[in-house]
C-alpha positions in Angstrom: -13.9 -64.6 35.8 -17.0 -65.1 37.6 -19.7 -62.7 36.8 -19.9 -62.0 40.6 -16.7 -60.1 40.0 -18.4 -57.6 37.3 -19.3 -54.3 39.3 -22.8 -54.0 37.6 -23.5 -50.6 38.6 -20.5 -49.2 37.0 -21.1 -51.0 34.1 -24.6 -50.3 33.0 -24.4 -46.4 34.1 -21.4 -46.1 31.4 -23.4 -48.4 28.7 -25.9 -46.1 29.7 -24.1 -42.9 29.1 -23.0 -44.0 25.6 -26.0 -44.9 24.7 -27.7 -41.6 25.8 -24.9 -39.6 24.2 -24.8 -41.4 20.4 -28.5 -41.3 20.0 -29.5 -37.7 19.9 -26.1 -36.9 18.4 -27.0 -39.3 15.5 -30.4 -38.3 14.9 -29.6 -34.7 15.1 -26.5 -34.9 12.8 -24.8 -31.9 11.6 -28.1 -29.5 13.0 -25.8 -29.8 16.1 -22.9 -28.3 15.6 -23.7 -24.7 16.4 -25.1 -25.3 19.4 -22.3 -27.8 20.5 -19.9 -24.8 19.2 -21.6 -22.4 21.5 -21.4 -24.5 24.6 -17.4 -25.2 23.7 -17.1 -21.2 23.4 -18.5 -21.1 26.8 -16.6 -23.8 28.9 -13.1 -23.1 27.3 -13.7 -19.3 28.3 -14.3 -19.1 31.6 -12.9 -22.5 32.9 -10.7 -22.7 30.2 -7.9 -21.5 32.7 -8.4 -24.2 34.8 -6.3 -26.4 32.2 -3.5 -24.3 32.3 -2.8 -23.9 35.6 -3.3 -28.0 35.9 -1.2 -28.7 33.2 1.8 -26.6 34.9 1.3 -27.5 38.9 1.4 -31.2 37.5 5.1 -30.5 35.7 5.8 -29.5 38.8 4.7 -31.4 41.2 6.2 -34.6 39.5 9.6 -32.8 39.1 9.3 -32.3 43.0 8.0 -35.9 43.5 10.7 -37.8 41.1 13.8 -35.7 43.0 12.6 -36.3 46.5 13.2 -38.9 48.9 10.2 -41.0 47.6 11.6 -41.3 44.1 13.7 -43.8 44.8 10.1 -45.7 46.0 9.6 -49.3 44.1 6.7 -49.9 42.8 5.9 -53.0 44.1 8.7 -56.3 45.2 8.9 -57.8 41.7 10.9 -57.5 39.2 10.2 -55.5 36.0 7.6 -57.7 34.1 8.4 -55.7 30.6 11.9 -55.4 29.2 12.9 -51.5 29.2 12.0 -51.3 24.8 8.8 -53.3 24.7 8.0 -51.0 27.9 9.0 -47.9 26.0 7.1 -49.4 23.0 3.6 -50.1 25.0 3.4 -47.1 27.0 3.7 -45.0 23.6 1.6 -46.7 21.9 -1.2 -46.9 24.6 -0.4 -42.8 25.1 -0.7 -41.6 22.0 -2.6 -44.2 19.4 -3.7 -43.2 15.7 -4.5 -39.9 16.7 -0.2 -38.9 16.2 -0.1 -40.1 13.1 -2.9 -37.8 11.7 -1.8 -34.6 13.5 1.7 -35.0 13.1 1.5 -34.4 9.1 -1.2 -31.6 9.2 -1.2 -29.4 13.0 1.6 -27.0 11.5 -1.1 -26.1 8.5 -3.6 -24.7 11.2 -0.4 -22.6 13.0 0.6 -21.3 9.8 -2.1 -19.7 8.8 -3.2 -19.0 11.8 0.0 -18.1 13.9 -0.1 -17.9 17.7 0.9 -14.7 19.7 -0.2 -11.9 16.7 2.2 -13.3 14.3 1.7 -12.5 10.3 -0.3 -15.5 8.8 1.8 -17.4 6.0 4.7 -15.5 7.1 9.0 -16.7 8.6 8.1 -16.0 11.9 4.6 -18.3 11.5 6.4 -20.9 9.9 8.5 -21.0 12.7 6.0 -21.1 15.1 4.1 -23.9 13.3 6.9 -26.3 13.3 7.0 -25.1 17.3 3.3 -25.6 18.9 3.2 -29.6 17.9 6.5 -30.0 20.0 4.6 -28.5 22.7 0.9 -29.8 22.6 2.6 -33.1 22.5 5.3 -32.7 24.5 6.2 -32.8 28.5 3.3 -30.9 29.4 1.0 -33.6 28.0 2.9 -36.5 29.0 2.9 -35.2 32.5 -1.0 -35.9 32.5 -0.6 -38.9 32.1 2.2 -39.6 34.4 0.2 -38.4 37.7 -2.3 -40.9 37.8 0.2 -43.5 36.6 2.0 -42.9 39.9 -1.2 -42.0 41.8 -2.6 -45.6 41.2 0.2 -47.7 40.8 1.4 -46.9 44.3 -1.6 -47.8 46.2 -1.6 -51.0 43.7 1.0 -52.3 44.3 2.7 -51.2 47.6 -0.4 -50.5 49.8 -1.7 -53.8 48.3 -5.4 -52.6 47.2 -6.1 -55.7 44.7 -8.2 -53.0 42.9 -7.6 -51.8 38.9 -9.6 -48.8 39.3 -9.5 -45.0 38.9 -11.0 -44.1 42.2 -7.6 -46.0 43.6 -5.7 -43.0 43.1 -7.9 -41.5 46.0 -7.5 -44.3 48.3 -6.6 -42.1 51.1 -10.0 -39.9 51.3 -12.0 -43.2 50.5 -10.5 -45.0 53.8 -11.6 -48.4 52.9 -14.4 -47.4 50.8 -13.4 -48.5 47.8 -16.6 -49.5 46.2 -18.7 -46.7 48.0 -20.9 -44.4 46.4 -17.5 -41.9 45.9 -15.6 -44.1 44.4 -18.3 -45.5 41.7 -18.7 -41.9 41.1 -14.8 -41.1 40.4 -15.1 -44.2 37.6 -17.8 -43.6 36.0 -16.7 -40.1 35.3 -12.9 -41.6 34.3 -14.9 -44.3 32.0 -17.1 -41.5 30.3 -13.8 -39.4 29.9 -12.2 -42.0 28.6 -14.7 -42.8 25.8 -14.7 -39.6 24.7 -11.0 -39.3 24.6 -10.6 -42.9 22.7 -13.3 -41.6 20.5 -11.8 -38.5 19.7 -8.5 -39.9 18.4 -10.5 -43.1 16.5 -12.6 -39.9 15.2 -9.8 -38.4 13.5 -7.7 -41.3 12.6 -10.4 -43.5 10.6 -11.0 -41.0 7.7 -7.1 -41.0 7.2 -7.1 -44.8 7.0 -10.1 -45.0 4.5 -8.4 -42.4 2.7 -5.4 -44.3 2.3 -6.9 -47.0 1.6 -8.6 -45.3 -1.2 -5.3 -44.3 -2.9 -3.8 -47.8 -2.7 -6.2 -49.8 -3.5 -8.6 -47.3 -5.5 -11.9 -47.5 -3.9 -14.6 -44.8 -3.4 -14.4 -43.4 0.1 -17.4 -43.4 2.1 -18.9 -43.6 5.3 -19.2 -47.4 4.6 -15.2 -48.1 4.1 -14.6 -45.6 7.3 -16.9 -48.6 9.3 -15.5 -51.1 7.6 -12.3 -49.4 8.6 -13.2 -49.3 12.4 -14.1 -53.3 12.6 -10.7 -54.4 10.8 -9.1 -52.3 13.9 -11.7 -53.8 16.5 -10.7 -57.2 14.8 -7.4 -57.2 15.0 -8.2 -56.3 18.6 -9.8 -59.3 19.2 -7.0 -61.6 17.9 -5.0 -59.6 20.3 -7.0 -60.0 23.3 -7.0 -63.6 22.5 -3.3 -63.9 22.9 -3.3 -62.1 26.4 -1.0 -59.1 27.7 1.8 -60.4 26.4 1.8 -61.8 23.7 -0.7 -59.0 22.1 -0.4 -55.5 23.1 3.1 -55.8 23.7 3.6 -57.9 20.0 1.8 -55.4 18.7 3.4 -52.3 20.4 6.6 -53.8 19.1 5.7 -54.2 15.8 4.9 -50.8 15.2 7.8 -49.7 17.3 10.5 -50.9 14.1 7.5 -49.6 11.7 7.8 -46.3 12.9 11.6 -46.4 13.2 11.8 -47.9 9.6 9.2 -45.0 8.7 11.1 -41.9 10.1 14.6 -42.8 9.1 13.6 -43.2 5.6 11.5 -40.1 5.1 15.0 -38.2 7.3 17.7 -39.1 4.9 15.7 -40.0 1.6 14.0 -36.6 1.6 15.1 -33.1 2.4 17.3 -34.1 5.4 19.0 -31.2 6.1 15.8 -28.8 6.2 14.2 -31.1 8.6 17.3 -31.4 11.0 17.5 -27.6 11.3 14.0 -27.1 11.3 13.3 -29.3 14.3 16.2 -28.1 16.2 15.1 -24.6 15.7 11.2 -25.7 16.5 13.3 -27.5 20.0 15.0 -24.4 20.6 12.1 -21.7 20.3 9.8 -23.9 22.7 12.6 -24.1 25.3 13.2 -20.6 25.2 9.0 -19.6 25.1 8.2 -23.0 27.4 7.5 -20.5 30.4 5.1 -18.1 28.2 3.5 -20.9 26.1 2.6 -22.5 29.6 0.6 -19.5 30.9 -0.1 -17.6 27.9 -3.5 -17.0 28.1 -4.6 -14.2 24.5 -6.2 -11.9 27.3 -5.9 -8.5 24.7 -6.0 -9.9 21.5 -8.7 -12.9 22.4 -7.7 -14.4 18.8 -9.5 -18.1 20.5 -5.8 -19.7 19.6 -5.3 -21.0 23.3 -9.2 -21.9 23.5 -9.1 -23.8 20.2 -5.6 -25.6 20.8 -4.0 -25.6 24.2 -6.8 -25.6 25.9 -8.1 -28.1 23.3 -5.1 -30.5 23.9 -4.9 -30.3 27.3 -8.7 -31.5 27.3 -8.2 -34.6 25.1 -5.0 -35.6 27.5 -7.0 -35.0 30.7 -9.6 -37.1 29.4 -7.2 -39.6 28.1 -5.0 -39.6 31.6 -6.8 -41.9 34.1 -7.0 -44.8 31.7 -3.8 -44.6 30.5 -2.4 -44.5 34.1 -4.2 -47.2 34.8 -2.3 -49.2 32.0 0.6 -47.8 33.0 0.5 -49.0 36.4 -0.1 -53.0 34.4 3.0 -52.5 33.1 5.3 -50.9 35.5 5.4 -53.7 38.2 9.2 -53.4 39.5 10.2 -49.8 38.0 10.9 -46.9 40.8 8.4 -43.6 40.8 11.8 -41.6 39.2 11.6 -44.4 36.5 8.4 -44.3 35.7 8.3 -40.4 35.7 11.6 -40.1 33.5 10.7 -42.9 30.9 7.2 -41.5 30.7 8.1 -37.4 30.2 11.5 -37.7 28.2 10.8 -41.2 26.1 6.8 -40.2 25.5 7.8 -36.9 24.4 10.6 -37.8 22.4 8.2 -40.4 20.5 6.0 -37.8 19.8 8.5 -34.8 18.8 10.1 -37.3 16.3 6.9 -37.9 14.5 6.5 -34.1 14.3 9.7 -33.0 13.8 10.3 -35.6 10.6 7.0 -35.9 8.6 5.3 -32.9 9.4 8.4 -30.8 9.0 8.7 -33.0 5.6 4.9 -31.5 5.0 5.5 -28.1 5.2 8.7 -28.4 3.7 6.4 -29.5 0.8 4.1 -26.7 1.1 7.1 -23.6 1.2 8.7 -25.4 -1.9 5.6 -25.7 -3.6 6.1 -29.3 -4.3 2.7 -30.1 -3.0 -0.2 -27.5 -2.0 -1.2 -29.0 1.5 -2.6 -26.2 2.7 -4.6 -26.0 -0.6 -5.6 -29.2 -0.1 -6.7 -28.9 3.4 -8.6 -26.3 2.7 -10.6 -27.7 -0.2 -11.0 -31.0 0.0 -9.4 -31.7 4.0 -7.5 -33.3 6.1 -7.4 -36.5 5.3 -6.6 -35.7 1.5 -3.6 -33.2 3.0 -2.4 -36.3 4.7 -2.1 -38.2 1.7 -1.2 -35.7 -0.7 1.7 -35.2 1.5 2.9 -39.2 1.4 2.0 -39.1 -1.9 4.9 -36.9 -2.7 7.6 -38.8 -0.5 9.8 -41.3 -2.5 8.6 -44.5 -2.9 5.5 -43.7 -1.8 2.9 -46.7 -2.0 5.6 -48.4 0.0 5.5 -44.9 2.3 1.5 -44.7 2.2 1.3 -48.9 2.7 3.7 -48.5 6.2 1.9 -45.4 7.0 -1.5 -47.1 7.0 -0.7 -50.2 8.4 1.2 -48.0 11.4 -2.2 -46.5 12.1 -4.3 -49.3 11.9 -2.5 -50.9 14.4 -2.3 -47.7 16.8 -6.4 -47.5 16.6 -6.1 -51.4 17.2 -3.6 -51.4 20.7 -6.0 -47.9 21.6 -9.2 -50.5 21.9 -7.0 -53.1 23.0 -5.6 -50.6 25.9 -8.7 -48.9 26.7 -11.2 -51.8 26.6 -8.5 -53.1 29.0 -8.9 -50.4 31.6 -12.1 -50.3 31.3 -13.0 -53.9 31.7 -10.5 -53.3 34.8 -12.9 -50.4 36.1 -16.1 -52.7 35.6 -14.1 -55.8 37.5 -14.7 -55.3 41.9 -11.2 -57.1 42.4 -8.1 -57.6 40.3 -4.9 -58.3 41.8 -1.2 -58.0 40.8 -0.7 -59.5 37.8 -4.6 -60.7 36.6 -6.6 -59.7 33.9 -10.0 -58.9 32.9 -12.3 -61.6 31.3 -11.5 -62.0 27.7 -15.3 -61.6 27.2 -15.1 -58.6 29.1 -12.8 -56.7 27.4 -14.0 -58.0 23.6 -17.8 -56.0 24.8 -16.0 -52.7 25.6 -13.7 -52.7 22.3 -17.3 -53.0 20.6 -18.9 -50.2 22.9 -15.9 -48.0 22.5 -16.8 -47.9 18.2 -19.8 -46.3 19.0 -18.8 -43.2 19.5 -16.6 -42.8 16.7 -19.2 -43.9 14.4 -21.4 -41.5 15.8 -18.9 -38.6 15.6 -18.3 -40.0 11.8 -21.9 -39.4 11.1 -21.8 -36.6 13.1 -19.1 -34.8 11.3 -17.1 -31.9 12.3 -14.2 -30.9 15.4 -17.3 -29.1 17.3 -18.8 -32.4 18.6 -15.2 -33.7 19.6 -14.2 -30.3 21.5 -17.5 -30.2 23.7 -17.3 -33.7 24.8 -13.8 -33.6 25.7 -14.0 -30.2 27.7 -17.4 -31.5 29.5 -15.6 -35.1 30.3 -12.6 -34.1 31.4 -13.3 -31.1 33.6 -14.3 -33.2 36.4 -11.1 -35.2 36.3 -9.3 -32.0 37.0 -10.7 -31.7 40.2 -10.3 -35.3 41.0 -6.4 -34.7 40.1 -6.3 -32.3 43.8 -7.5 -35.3 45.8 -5.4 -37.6 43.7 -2.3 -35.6 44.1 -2.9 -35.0 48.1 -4.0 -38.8 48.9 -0.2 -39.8 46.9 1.5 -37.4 49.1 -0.1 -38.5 52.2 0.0 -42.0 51.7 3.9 -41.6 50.8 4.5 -39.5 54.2 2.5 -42.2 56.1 4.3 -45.5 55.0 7.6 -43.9 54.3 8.3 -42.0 57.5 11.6 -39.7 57.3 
C-alpha cells in the first residue's frame, strides 16, 4: 500500500482522541470515578431511552427487510469466499471476543442479588430471572446491532461498487458522491472513537480474568504487570496473525476456538450437573420469550431501581459502539451470501453462540452457588470478579485442564478482537479498498498497538464507571447515524431494484 492511500486526517484526529482521552484518565486515576459516575447517571437517564427504542425499531426493521422482496438481494456476483462454519466461526468471534467468556460465568451473580422488575434478592423467582437477562443482553436484540450496518455497508460495497471500507458507506445515499467530504470523515471518526472504546471495554474486562488464570495455573502473583504482560501476548499473537493474511489468520484462529469452545461446553454439559443445566436454560429460553415484549420496553419508571440504566441500557451501549466495525467485517466476509442470509446466520447463529455460553457455564456457576459447592457470590463480593470466575472452573472436573482451555479460549478471543478491529480500522484510515483487498500489514500491526491503550488505561484506571461513560458518550452519536443509515439502505434498494 502506498502511503498516498492512508486518509491522514482520519488517522491523526483518532490517534489524537486516544491520546487525549488516556492521559488525563491515567493521571487522574481512581479520583475519577465519581465524576465519570455522575455524568453516566446523567446520559443513561434522560437519553437512556433512546437505546431502547433503537434496539427494537432495528429487530424490526431487519425482520421487515430479510422477508421482503430485497432479501433475496446478493451481495455482490461472487461466490461465498468463507465456507458456511468458518463463516459462523469468524463472525462470532469478531462479535463477541473475550468479553463472553468473562460475563457468561458471573452476569447471573449481579441479577441475583439484584433481581430485575421488584423481585426478592437471593430469592426462586431471582434465580430465575438471573439465568434469564444474559439470554437477553446477548441475545437477538444485540446481534441485530450488529446486523444493520452489516447490511447497510455491504450493499453499497459490493453491489453499488463503492471500492470504499468505510463506515460513512452505509450513508452513501445522503453523501452523493462525497465520500471523503467533510460528512463522511466525520461519520468515521466518530465510528473509530466508538469502536476503541467498545474494543477497550471488552479487553478491559477480559485481561484480569486471564492474569487471574494464569495465576492459579502457573502460581504467579497477580499484578498490574502480568495484566500487561497479558495484553502483549494477545497483541502478539495478533501480529503472527496479521502476518498470515485473512485467511489463513483470523479465520485459523476463529476456527480454532470454534472446536475449543465446543470441546469446552460439552464437557462441562454432561460431566457436571447436566440435568440442572438443561432445564435451567430451557426455563431461562422460555421466560425471555414469554417477557421478550416487556424486557424490550421496560423502562423502571415507578420504582427507578437504575436496573435498565446500569444493564440494558448498559449493553445496548457497548453493542452500538461495537456495531459499525463489526459490520464492516462482516461485509469482508460475506461476499456471495444473500441480505436474508446474512440476517438469519447473524441473529439465530450469533445468538445461539452466545445463549450456549450462558446457558452451560454460567448456569453451571450458579448451580454452584445454590448448592453451596462454591460461594461465587461470596467471592465476587470480597475479592471480585475475576477470582468468582476462577473459583467457579476451579470446582469443575478436571479443572487445570478446564481452567487451561478456558484461558487459552480467551486469549485468543482478545487476540481475533485486535486482529478484527485493527482490521476495520486500518480499512477506515485507507481512501480506497476494493472487493477483496486489504489494509497494509503495517497498517493494521499500528492500530492493534493503539487499541491496548485504552485498556491499559482503564486497568490503571480501575473500576465499571470509566467503561460505562465512554461507551454511552461514543456510541450515542452512532444512534443517530443508524436513521440515515437505515433510510440511505432503503432508498438505495428501491432505486436499483425497481418493483
Amino acid at each position: 500500500m502506498e502511503q498516498s492511500k492512508i486518509d491522514w486526517p482520519s488517522f491523526i484526529a483518532t490517534v489524537a482522541m486516544i491520546l487525549i482521552v488516556c492521559i488525563p484518565l491515567f493521571y487522574l486515576g481512581d479520583s475519577a470515578a465519581p465524576y465519570l459516575q455522575r455524568v453516566y447517571d446523567f446520559i443513561s437517564d434522560q437519553f437512556g431511552i433512546l437505546y431502547l427504542l433503537a434496539a427494537v425499531a432495528t429487530v424490526g426493521f431487519l425482520l421487515w427487510l430479510a422477508f421482503s422482496r430485497f432479501g433475496d438481494v446478493r451481495l455482490g456476483e461472487d461466490e461465498v469466499e468463507f465456507g458456511q462454519m468458518s463463516w459462523i466461526a469468524m463472525l462470532f468471534c469478531a462479535g463477541i471476543g473475550a468479553g463472553l467468556m468473562y460475563w457468561c460465568v458471573i452476569e447471573w451473580t449481579y441479577y441475583f442479588e439484584a433481581p430485575p422488575f421488584g423481585v426478592e434478592a437471593r430469592s426462586t423467582e431471582a434465580a430465575e430471572w438471573a439465568s434469564t437477562y444474559g439470554l437477553f443482553h446477548w441475545g437477538v436484540t444485540a446481534w441485530a446491532f450488529y446486523c444493520l450496518p452489516a447490511i447497510a455497508i455491504a450493499y453499497p460495497y459490493y453491489n453499488r461498487k463503492l471500492d470504499i471500507l468505510r463506515f460513512s458507506v452505509s450513508c452513501n445515499w445522503f453523501l452523493k458522491g462525497k465520500e471523503h467530504g467533510p460528512v463522511a470523515r466525520m461519520i468515521d471518526f466518530l465510528f473509530m472513537v466508538a469502536l476503541i472504546a467498545g474494543a477497550g471495554t471488552g479487553l478491559g474486562f477480559s485481561t484480569p480474568m486471564i492474569a487471574e488464570c494464569l495465576t492459579w495455573l502457573f502460581g504467579v502473583e497477580h499484578t498490574y504487570e502480568l495484566e500487561v504482560w497479558v495484553m502483549a501476548v494477545c497483541v502478539s499473537l495478533f501480529v503472527f496473525s496479521v502476518w498470515l493474511g485473512l485467511q489463513k489468520g483470523i479465520k485459523r484462529l476463529s476456527d480454532i476456538n470454534l472446536f475449543l469452545a465446543l470441546g469446552l461446553l460439552l464437557f462441562i454439559l454432561f460431566a457436571g450437573p447436566t440435568l440442572f443445566l438443561v432445564k435451567t436454560s430451557l426455563n431461562g429460553l422460555g421466560l425471555m420469550t414469554q417477557n421478550f415484549v416487556r424486557m424490550n420496553f421496560w423502562t423502571d419508571p415507578f420504582t427507578r431501581s437504575g436496573f435498565v440504566e446500569d444493564w440494558t441500557i448498559f449493553y445496548w451501549a457497548w453493542w452500538v459502539a461495537f456495531a459499525p466495525y463489526v459490520g464492516l467485517f462482516i461485509t469482508r466476509i460475506s461476499r456471495g451470501r444473500t441480505i436474508k442470509q446474512v440476517i438469519k446466520g447473524m441473529l439465530i447463529y450469533g445468538s445461539l453462540g452466545c445463549w450456549v455460553f450462558y446457558m452451560i457455564i454460567g448456569n453451571f456457576s450458579m448451580f454452584q452457588q445454590l448448592n453451596e459447592h462454591v460461594d461465587v457470590l461470596g467471592v465476587m463480593n470480597t475479592v471480585g470478579a475475576p477470582a468468582a470466575i476462577v473459583a467457579t472452573l476451579e470446582s469443575a472436573p478436571l479443572a487445570p485442564a478446564v481452567i487451561a482451555v478456558f484461558t487459552l479460549m480467551s486469549i485468543i478471543f482478545a487476540a481475533t478482537t485486535y486482529d478484527s478491529a485493527s482490521y476495520t480500522l486500518a480499512s477506515s484510515a485507507t481512501l480506497h479498498l476494493s472487493a477483496g483487498e486489504d489494509p497494509a500489514r503495517w497498517h493494521r500491526v499500528f492500530w492493534a498497538f493503539a487499541l491496548a491503550v485504552l485498556p491499559i488505561t482503564l486497568l490503571f484506571v480501575g473500576g465499571l464507571e470509566t467503561i460505562k461513560v465512554m461507551l454511552l458518550i461514543t456510541s450515542t452519536p452512532i444512534l443517530v447515524v443508524g436513521v440515515f443509515m437505515s433510510y440511505s439502505l432503503v432508498k438505495s434498494l428501491q432505486h436499483d431494484i425497481p418493483e
